[in-house]
N, C-alpha and C positions, 0 to 999 in steps of 0.2 A: 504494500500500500504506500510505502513512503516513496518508491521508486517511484510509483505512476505522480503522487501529486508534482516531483518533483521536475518529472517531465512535462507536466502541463505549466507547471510554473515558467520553464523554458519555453514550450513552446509562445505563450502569451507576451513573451517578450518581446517589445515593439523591434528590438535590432533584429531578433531571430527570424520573424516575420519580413521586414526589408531582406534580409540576407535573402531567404525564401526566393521573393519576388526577384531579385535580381539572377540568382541562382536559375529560375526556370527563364527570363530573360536570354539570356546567355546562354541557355541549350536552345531555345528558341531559335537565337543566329547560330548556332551550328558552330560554337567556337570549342577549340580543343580541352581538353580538360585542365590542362593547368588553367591556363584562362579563366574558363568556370571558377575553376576551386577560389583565384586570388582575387577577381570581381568581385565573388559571393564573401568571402570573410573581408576582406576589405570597405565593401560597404555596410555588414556588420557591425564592426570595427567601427567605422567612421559615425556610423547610429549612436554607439554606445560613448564616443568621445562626445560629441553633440548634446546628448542628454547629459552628461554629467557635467558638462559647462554651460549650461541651462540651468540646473541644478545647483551650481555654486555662485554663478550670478543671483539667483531668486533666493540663495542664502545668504548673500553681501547687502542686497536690497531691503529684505524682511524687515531689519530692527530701524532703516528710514518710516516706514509704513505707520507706527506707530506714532513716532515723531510728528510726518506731517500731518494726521489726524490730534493730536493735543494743538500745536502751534496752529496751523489752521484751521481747525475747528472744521475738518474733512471725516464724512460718514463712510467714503471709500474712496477706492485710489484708481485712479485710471491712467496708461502709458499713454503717449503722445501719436503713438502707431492707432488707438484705440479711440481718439476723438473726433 
């Protein structure tokens, strides 16, 4: 039982997932398999670095949040891409 949840937990992983996608990409143009193989973990890869600097910018940003709701008297926060 811990195997399978653990493989679902991989599977739902948004990088696994892109890899996936690029993976059947790439057999789609008929490319060799190295190809395949370094496309597919590379764009993996490049998922999982993307997330986790998303992730550390939304952790650098977090403790402003609070600030500019006390100092101006803000009920929420919205980016500039967002208005």
């Amino acid at each position: 039982m811990g195997f399978l949840s653990f493989l679902l937990q991989v599977i739902k992983t948004p990088a696994f997932i892109l890899g996936l996608v690029a993976l059947i990409g790439l057999l789609l143009q008929k490319k060799s398999g190295s190809q395949v193989f370094a496309g597919s973990v590379k764009t993996a890869l490049g998922m999982l670095v993307v997330s986790a600097g998303a992730g550390l910018v939304v952790t650098a940003i977090l403790p402003f949040v609070g600030l500019f709701q006390e100092v101006f008297n803000l009920n929420g926060f919205a980016t500039g891409s967002e208005l």
